[in-house]
Predicted model as a PDB file, atoms N, CA, C, CB and O in Angstrom, pLDDT in the B-factor column:
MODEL        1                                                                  
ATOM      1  N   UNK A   1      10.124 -16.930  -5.469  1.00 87.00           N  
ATOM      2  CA  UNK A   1       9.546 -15.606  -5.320  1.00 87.00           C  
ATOM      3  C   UNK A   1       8.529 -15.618  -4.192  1.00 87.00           C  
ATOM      4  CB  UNK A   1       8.896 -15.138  -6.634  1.00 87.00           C  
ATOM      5  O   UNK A   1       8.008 -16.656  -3.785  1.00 87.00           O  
ATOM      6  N   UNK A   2       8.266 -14.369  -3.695  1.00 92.00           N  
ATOM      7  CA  UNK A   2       7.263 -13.996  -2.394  1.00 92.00           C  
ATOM      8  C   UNK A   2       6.335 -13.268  -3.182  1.00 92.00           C  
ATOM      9  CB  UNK A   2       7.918 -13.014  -1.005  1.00 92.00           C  
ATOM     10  O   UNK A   2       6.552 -12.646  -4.222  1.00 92.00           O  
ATOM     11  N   UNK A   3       4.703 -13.503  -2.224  1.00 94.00           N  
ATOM     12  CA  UNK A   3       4.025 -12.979  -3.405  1.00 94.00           C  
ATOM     13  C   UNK A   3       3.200 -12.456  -2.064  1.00 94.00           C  
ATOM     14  CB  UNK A   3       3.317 -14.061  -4.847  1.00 94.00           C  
ATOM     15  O   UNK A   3       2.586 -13.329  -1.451  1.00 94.00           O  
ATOM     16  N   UNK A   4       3.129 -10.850  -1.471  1.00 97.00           N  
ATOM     17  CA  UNK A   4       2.289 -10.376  -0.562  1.00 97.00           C  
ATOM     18  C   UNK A   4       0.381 -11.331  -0.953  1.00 97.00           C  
ATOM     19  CB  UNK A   4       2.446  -8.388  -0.828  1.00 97.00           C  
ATOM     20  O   UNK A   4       0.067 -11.504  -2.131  1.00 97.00           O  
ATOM     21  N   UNK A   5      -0.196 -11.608  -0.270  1.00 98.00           N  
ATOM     22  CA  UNK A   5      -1.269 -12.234  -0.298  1.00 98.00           C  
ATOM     23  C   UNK A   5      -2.189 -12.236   0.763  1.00 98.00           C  
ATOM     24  CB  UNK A   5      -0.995 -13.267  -0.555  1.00 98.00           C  
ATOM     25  O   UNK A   5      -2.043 -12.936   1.765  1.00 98.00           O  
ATOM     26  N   UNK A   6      -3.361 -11.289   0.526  1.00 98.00           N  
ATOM     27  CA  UNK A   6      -4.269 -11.212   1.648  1.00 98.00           C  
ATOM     28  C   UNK A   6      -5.597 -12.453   1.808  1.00 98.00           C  
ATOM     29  CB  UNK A   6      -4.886  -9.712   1.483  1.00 98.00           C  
ATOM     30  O   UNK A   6      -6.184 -12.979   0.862  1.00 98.00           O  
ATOM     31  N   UNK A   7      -5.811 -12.684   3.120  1.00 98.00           N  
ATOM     32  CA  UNK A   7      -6.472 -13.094   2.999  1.00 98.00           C  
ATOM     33  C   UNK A   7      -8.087 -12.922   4.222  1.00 98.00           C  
ATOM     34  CB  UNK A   7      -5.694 -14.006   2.720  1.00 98.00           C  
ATOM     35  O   UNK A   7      -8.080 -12.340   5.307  1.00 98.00           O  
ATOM     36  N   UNK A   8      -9.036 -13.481   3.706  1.00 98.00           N  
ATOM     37  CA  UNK A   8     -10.509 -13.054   4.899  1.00 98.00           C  
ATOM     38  C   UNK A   8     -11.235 -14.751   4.550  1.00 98.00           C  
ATOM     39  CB  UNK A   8     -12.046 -11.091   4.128  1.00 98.00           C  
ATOM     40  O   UNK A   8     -11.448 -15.569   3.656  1.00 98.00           O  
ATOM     41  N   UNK A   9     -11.376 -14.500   5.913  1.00 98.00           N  
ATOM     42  CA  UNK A   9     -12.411 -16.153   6.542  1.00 98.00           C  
ATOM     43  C   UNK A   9     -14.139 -15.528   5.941  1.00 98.00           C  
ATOM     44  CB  UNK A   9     -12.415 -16.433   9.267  1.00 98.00           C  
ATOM     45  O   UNK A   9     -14.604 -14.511   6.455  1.00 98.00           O  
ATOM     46  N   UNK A  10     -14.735 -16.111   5.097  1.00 96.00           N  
ATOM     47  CA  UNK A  10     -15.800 -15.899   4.706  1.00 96.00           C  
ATOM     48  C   UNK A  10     -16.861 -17.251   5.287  1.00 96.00           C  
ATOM     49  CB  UNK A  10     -15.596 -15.651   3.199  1.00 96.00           C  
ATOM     50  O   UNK A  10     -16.527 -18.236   5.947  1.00 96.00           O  
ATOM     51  N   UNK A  11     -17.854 -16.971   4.908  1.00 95.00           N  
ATOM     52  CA  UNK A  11     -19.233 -18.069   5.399  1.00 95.00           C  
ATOM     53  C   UNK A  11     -18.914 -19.516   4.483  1.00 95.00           C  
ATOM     54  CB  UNK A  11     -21.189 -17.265   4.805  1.00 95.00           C  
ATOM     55  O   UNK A  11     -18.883 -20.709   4.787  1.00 95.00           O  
ATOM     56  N   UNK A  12     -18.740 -18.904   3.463  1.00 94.00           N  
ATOM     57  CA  UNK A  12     -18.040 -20.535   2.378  1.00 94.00           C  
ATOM     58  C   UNK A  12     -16.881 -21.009   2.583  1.00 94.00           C  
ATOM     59  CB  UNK A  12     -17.774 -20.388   0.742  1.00 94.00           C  
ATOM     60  O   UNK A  12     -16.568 -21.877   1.768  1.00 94.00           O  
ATOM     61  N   UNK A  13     -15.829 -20.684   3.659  1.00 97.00           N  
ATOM     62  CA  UNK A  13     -14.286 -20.539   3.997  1.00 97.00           C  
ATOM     63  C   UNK A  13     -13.259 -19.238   4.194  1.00 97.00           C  
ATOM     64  CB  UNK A  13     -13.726 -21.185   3.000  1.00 97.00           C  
ATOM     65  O   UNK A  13     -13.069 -18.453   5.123  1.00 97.00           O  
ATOM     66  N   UNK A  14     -12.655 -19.409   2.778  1.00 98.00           N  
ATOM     67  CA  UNK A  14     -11.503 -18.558   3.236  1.00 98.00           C  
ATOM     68  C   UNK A  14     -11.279 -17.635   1.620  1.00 98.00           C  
ATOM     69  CB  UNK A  14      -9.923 -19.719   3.861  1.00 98.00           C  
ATOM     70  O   UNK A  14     -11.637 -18.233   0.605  1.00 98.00           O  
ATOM     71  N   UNK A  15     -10.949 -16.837   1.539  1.00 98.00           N  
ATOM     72  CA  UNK A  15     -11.280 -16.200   0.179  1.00 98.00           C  
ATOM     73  C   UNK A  15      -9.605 -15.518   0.494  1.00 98.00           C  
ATOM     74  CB  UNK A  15     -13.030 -14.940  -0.012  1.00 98.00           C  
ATOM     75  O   UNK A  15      -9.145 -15.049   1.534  1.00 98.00           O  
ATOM     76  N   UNK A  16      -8.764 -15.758  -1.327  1.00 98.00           N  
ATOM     77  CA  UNK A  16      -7.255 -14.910  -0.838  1.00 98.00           C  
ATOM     78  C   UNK A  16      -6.920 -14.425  -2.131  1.00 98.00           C  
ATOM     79  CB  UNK A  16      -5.802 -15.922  -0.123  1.00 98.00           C  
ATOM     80  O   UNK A  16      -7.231 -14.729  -3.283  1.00 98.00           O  
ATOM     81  N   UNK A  17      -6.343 -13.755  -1.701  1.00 98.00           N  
ATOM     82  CA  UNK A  17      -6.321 -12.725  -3.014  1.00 98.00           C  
ATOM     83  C   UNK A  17      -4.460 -11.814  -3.295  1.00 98.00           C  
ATOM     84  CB  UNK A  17      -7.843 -11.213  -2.503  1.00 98.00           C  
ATOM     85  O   UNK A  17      -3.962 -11.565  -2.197  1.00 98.00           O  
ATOM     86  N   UNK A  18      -3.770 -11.480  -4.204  1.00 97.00           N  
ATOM     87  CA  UNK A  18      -2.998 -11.184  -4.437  1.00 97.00           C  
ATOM     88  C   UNK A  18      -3.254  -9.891  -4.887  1.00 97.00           C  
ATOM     89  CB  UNK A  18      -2.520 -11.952  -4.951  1.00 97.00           C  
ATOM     90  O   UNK A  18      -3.635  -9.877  -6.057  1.00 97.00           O  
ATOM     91  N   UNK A  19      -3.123  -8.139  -4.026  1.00 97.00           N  
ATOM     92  CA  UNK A  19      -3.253  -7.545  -4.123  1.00 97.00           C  
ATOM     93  C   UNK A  19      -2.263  -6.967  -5.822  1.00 97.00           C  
ATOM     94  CB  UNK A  19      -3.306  -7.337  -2.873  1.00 97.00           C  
ATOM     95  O   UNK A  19      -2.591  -6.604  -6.952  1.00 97.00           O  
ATOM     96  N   UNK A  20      -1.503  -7.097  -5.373  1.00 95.00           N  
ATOM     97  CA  UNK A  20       0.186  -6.791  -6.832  1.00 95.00           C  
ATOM     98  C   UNK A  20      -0.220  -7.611  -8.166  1.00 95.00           C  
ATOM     99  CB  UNK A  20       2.300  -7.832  -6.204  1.00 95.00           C  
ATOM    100  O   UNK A  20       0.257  -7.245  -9.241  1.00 95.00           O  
ATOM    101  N   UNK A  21      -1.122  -8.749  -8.104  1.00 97.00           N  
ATOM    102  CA  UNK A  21      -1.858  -8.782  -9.371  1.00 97.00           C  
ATOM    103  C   UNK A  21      -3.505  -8.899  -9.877  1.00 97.00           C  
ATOM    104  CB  UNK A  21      -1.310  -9.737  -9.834  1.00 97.00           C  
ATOM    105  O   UNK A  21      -4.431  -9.708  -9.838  1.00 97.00           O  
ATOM    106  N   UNK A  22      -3.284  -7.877 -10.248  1.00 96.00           N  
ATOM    107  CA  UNK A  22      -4.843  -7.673 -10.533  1.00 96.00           C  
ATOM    108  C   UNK A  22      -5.881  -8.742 -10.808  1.00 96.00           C  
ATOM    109  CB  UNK A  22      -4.958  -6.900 -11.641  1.00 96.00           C  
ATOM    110  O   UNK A  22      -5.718  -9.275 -11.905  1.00 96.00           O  
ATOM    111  N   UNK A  23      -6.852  -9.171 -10.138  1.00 96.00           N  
ATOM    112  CA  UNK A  23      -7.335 -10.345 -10.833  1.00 96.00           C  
ATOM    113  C   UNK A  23      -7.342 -11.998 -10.065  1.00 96.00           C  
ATOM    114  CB  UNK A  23      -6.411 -10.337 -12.104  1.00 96.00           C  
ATOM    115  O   UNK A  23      -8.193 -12.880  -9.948  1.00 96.00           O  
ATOM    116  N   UNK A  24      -6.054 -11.851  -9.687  1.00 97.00           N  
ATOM    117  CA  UNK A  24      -6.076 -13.160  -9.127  1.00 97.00           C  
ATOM    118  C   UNK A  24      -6.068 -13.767  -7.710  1.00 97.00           C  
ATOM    119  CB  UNK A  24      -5.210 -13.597  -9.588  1.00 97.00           C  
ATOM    120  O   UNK A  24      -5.128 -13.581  -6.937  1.00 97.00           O  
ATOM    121  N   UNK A  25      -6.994 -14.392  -7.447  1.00 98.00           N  
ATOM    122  CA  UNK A  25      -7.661 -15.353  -6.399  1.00 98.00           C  
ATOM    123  C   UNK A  25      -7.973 -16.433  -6.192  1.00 98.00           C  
ATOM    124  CB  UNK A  25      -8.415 -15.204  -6.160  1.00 98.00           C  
ATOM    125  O   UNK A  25      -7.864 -17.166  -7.175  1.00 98.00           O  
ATOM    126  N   UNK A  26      -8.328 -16.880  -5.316  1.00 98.00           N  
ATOM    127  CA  UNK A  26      -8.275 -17.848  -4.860  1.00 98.00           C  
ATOM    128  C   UNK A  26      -9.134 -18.343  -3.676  1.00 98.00           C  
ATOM    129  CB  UNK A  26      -7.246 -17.865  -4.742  1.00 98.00           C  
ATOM    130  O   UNK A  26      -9.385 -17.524  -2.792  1.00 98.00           O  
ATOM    131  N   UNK A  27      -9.698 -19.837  -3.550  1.00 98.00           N  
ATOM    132  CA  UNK A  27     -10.495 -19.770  -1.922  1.00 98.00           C  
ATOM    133  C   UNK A  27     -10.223 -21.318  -1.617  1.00 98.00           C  
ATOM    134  CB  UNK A  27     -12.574 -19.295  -1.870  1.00 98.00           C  
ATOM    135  O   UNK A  27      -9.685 -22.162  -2.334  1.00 98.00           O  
ATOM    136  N   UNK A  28     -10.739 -21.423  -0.388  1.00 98.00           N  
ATOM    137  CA  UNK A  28     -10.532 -22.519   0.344  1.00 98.00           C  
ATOM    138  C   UNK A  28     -11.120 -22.828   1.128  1.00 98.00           C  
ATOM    139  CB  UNK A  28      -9.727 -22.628   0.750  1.00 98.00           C  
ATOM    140  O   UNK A  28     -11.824 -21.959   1.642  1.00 98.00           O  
ATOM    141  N   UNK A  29     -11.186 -24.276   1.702  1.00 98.00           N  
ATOM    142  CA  UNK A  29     -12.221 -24.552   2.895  1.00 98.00           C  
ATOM    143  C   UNK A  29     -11.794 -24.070   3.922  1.00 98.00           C  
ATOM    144  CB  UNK A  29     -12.538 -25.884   3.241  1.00 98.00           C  
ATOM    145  O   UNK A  29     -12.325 -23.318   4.739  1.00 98.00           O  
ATOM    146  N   UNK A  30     -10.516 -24.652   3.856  1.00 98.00           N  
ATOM    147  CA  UNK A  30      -9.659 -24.044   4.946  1.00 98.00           C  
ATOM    148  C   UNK A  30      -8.185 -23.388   4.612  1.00 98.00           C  
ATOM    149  CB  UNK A  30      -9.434 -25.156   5.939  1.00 98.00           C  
ATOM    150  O   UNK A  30      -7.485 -23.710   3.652  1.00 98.00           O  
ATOM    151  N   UNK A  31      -7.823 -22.274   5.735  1.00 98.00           N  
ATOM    152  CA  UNK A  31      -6.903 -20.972   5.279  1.00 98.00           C  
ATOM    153  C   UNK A  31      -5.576 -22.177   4.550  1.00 98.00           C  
ATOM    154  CB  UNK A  31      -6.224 -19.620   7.068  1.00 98.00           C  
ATOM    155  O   UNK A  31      -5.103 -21.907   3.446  1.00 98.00           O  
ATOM    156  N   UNK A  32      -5.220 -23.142   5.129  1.00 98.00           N  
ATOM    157  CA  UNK A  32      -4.187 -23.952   4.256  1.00 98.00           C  
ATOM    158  C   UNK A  32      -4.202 -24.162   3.081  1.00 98.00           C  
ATOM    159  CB  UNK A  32      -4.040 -25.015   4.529  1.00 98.00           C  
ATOM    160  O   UNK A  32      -3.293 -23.958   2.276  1.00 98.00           O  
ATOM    161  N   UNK A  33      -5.820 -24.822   2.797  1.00 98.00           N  
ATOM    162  CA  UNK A  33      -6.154 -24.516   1.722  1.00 98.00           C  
ATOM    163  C   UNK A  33      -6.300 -23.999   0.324  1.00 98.00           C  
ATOM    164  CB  UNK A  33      -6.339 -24.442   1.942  1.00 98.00           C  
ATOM    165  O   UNK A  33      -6.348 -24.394  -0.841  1.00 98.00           O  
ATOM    166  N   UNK A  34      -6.360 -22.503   1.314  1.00 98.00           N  
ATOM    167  CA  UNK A  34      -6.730 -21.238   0.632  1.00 98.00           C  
ATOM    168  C   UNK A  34      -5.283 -20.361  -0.247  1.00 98.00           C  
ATOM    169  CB  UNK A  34      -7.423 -20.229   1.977  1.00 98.00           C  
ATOM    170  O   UNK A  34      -4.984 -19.751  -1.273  1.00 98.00           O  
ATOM    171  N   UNK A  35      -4.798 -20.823   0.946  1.00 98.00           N  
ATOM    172  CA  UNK A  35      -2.970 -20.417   0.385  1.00 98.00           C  
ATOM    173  C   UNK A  35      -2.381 -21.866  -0.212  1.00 98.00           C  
ATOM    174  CB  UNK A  35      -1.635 -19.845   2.073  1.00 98.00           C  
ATOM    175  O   UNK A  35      -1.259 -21.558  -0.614  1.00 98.00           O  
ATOM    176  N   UNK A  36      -2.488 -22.648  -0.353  1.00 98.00           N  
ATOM    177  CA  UNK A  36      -1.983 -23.686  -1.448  1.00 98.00           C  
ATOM    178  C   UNK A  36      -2.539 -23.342  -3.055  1.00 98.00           C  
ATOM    179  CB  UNK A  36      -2.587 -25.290  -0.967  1.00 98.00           C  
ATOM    180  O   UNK A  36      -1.847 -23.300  -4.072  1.00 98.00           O  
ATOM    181  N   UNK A  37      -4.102 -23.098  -2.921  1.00 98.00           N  
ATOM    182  CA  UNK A  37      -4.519 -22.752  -4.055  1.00 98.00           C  
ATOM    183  C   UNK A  37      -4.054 -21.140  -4.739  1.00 98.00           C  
ATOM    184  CB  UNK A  37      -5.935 -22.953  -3.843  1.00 98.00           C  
ATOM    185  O   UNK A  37      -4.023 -20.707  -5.891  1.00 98.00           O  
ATOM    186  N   UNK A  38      -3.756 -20.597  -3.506  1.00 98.00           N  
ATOM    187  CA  UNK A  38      -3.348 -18.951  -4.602  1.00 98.00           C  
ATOM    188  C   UNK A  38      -1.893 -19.342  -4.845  1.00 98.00           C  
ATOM    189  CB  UNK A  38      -3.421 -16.933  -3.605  1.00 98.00           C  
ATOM    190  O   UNK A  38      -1.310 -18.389  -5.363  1.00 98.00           O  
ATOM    191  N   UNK A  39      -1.097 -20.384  -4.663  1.00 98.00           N  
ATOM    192  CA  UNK A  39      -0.087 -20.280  -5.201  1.00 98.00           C  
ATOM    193  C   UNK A  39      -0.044 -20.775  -6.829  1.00 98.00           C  
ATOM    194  CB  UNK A  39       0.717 -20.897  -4.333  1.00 98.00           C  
ATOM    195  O   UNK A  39       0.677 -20.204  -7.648  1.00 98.00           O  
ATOM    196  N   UNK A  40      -0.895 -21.886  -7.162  1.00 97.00           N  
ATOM    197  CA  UNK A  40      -1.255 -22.352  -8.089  1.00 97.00           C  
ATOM    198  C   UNK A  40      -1.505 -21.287  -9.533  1.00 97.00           C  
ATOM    199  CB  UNK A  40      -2.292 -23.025  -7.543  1.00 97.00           C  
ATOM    200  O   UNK A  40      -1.057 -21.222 -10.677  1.00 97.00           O  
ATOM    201  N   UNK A  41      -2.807 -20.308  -8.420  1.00 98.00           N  
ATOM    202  CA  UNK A  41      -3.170 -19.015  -9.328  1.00 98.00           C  
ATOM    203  C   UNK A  41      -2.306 -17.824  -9.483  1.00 98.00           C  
ATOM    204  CB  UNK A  41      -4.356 -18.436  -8.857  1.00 98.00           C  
ATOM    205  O   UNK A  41      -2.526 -16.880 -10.242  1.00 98.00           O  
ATOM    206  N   UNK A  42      -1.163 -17.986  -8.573  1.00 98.00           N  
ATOM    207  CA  UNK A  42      -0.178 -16.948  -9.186  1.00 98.00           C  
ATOM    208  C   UNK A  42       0.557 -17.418 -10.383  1.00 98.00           C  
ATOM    209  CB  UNK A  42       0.875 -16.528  -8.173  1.00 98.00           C  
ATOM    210  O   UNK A  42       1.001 -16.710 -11.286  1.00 98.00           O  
ATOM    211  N   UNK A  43       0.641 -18.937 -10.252  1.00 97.00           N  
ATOM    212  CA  UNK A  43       1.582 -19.118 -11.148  1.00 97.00           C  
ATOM    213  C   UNK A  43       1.126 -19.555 -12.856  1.00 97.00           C  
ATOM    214  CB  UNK A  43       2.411 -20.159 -10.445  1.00 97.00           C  
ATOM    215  O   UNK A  43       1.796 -19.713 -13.877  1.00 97.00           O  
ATOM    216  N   UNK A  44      -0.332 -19.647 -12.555  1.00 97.00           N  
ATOM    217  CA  UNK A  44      -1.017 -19.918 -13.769  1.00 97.00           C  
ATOM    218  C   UNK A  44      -1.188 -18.420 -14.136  1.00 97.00           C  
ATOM    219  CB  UNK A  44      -2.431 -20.855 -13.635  1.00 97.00           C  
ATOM    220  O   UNK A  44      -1.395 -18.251 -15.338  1.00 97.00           O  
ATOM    221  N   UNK A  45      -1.141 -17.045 -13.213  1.00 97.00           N  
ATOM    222  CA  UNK A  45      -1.660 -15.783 -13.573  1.00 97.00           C  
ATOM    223  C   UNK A  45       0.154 -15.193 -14.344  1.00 97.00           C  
ATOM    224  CB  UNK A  45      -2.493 -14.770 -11.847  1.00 97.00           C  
ATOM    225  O   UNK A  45       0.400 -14.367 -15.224  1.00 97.00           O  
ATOM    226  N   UNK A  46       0.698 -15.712 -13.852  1.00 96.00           N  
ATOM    227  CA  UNK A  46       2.262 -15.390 -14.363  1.00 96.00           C  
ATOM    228  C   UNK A  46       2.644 -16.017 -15.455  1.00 96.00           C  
ATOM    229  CB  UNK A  46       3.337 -15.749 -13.419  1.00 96.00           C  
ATOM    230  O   UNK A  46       3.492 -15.646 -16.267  1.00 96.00           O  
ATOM    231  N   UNK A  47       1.806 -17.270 -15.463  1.00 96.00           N  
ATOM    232  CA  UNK A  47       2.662 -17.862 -17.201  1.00 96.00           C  
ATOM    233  C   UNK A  47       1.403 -17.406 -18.750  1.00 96.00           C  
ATOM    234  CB  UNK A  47       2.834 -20.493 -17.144  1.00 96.00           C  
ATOM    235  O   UNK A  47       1.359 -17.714 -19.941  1.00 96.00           O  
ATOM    236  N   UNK A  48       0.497 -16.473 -17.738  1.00 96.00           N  
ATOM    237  CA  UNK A  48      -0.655 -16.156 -18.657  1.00 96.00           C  
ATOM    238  C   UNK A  48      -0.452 -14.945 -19.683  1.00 96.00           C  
ATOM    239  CB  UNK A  48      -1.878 -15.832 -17.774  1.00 96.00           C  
ATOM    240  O   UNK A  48      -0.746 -14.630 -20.835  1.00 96.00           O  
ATOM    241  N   UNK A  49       0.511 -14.260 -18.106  1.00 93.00           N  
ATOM    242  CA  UNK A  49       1.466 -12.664 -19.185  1.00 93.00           C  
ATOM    243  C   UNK A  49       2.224 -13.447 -19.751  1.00 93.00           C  
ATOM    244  CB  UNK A  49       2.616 -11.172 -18.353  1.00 93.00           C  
ATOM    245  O   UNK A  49       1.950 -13.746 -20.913  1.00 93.00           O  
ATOM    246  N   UNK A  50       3.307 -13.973 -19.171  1.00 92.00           N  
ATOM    247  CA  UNK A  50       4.616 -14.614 -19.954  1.00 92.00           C  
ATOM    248  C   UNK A  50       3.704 -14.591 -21.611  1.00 92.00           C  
ATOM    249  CB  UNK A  50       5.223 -16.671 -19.179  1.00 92.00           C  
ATOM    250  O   UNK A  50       3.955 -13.833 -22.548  1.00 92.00           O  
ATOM    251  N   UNK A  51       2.618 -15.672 -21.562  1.00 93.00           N  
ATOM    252  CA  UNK A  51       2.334 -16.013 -22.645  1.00 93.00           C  
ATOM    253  C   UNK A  51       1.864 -14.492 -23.471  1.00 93.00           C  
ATOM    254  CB  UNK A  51       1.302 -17.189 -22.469  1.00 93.00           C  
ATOM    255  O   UNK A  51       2.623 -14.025 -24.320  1.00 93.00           O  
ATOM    256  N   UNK A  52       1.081 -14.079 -23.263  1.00 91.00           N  
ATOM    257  CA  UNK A  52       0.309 -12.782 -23.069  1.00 91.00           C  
ATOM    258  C   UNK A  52       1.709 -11.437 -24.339  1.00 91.00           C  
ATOM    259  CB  UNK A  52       0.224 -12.360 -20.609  1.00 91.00           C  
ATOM    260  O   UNK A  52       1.485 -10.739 -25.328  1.00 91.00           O  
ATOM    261  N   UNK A  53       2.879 -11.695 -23.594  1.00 90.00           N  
ATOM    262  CA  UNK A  53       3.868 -10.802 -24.174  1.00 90.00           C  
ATOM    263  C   UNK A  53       4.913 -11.068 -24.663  1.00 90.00           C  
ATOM    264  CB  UNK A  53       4.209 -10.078 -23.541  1.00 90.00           C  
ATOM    265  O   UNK A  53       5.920 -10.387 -24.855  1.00 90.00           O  
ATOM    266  N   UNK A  54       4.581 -12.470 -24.948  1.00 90.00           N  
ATOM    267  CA  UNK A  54       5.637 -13.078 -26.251  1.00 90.00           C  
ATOM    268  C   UNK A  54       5.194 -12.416 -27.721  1.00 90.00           C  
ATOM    269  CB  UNK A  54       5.452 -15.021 -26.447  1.00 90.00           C  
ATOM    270  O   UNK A  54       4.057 -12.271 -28.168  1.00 90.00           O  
ATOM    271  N   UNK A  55       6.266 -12.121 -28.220  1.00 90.00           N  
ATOM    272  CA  UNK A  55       6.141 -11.727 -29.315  1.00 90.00           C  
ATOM    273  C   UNK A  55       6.296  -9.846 -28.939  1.00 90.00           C  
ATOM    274  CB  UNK A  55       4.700 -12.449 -29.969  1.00 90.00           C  
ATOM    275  O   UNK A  55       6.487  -9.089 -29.891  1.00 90.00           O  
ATOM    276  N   UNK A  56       6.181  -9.234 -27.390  1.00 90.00           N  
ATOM    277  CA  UNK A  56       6.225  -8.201 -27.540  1.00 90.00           C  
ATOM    278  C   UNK A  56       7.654  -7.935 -27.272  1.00 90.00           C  
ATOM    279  CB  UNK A  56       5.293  -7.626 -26.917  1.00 90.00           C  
ATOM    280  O   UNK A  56       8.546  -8.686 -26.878  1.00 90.00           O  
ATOM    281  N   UNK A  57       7.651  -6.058 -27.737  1.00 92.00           N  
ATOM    282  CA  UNK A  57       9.421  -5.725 -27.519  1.00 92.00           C  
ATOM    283  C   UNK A  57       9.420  -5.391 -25.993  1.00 92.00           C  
ATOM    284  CB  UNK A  57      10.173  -4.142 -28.565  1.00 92.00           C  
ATOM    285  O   UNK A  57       8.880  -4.314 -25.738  1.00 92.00           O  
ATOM    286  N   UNK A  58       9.963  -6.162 -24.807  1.00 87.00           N  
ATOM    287  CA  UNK A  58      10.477  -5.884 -23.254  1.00 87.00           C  
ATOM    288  C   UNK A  58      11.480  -5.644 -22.937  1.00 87.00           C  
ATOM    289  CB  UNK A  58      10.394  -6.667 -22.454  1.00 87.00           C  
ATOM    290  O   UNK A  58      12.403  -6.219 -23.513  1.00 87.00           O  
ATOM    291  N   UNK A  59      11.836  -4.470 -21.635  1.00 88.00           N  
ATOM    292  CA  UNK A  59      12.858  -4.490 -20.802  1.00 88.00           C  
ATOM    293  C   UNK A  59      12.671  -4.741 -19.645  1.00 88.00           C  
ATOM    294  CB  UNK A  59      13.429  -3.586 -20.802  1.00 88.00           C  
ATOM    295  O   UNK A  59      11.531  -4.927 -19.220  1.00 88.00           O  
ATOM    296  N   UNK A  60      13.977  -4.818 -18.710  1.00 87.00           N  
ATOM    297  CA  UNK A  60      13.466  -5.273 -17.285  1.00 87.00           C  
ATOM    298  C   UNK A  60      14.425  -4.173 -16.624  1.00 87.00           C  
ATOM    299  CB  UNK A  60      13.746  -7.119 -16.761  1.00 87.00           C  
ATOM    300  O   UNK A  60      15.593  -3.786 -16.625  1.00 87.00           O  
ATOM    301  N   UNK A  61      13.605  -4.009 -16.256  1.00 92.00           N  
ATOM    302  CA  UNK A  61      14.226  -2.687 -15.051  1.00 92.00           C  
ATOM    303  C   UNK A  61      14.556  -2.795 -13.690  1.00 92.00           C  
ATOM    304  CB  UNK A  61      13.275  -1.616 -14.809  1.00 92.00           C  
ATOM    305  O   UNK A  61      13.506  -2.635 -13.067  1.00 92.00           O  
ATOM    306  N   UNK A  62      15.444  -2.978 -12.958  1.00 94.00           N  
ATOM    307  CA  UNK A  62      15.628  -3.221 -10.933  1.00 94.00           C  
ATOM    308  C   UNK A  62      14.785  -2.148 -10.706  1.00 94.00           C  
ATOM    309  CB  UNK A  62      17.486  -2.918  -9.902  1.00 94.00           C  
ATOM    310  O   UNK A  62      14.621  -1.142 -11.396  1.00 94.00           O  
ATOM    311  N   UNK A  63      14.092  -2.582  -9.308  1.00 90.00           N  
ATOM    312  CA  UNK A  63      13.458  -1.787  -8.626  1.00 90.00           C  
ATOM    313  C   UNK A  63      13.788  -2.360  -6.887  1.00 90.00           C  
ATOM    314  CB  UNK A  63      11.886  -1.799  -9.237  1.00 90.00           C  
ATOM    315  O   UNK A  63      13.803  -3.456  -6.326  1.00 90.00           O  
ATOM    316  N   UNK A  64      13.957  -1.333  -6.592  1.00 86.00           N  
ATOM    317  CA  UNK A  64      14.372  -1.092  -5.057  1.00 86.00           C  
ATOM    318  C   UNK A  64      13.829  -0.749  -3.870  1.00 86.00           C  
ATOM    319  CB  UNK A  64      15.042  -0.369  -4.986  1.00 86.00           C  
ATOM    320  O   UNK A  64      12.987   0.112  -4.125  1.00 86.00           O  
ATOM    321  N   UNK A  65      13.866  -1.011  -2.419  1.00 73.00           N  
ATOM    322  CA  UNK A  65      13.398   0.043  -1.650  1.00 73.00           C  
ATOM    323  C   UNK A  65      14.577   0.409  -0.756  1.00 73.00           C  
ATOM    324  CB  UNK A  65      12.110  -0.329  -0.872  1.00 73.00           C  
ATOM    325  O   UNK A  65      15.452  -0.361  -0.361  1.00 73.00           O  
ATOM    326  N   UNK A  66      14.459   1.694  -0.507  1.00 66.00           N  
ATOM    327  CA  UNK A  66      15.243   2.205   0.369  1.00 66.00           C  
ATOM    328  C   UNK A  66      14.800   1.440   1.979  1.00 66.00           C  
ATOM    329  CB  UNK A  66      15.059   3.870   0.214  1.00 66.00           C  
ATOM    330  O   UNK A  66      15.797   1.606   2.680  1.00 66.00           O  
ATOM    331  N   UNK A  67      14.141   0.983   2.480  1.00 56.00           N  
ATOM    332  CA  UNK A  67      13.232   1.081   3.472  1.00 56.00           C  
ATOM    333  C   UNK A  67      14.213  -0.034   4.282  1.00 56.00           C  
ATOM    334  CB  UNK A  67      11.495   0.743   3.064  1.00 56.00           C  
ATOM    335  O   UNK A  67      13.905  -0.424   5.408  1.00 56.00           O  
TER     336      UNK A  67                                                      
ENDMDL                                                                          
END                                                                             
């Protein structure tokens, strides 16, 4: 999976952030860094719902762009 991910060079490094999930970030000394670690936090922020909505009733729906 691709995960859009912004990121800004701050005074402590590099600060990155995953706009599409609320919450989760990440920083670094350096921008390599910075994006090694938000991959970590997407995937700890993804097995947190997984966990989060076990036990609930889900569907999965396609979503598309025309674009």
């Amino acid at each position: 999976m691709r995960y859009r991910v912004n990121i800004k060079k701050t005074e402590e490094g590099y600060s990155v952030w995953a706009p599409g999930l609320p919450g989760c970030w990440s920083q670094g000394d350096t921008e390599e860094e910075a994006l090694e670690n938000i991959k970590d936090a997407i995937e700890t922020y993804l097995a947190t719902v997984e966990d989060l909505s076990e036990d609930k009733e889900s569907r999965y729906v396609e979503v598309g762009s025309n674009a």
